[in-house]
C-alpha positions, 0 to 999 in steps of 0.5 A: 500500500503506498502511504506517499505521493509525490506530484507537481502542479502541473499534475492538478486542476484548479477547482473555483467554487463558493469563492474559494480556488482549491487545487484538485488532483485525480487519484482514479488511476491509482487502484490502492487506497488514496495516499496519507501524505502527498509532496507538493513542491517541497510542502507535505500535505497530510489526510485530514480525515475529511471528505466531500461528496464530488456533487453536493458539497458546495456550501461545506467544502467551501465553509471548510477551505475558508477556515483552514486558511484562516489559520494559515493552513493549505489545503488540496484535495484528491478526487477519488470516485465520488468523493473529494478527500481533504489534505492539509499542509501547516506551514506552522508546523512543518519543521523539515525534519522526520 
């Protein structure tokens, strides 16, 4: 079971809705289940636990992105079937190290 991903911008799609941009990338192709960290030009985003229906998430997805970015957090999501599922990066708390 692969844990990790690493992937480029180039490698997502930018998803504007509610107000709020979020980068969006397919993990369909994958037939495992979605990875917990995913690297992203050096910032390591980790599963939140957190998922949105693909239809229909709207008003939560958006309400979501807005307050993790008001803490300062990044966010992007891994489409995955029917569901979109929530990474974060916390610069605060990204140290470098492992």
């Amino acid at each position: 079971m692969v844990t990790e991903l690493a992937v480029g911008f180039d490698d997502m799609v930018v998803l504007s809705e509610g107000g709020v941009d979020v980068f969006v990338l397919n993990l369909d192709a994958d037939p495992e289940v979605p990875p917990y960290y995913i690297d992203v030009a050096g910032r390591r985003f980790a599963f939140s636990g957190v998922t949105f229906l693909v239809r229909g998430h709207s008003a939560q997805l958006s309400q979501f992105v807005r307050e993790h970015e008001a803490e300062g957090r990044l966010l992007l999501l891994g489409e995955r079937r029917d569901r979109y599922f929530a990474y974060v990066f916390d610069p605060a708390a990204d140290t470098g190290e492992e």
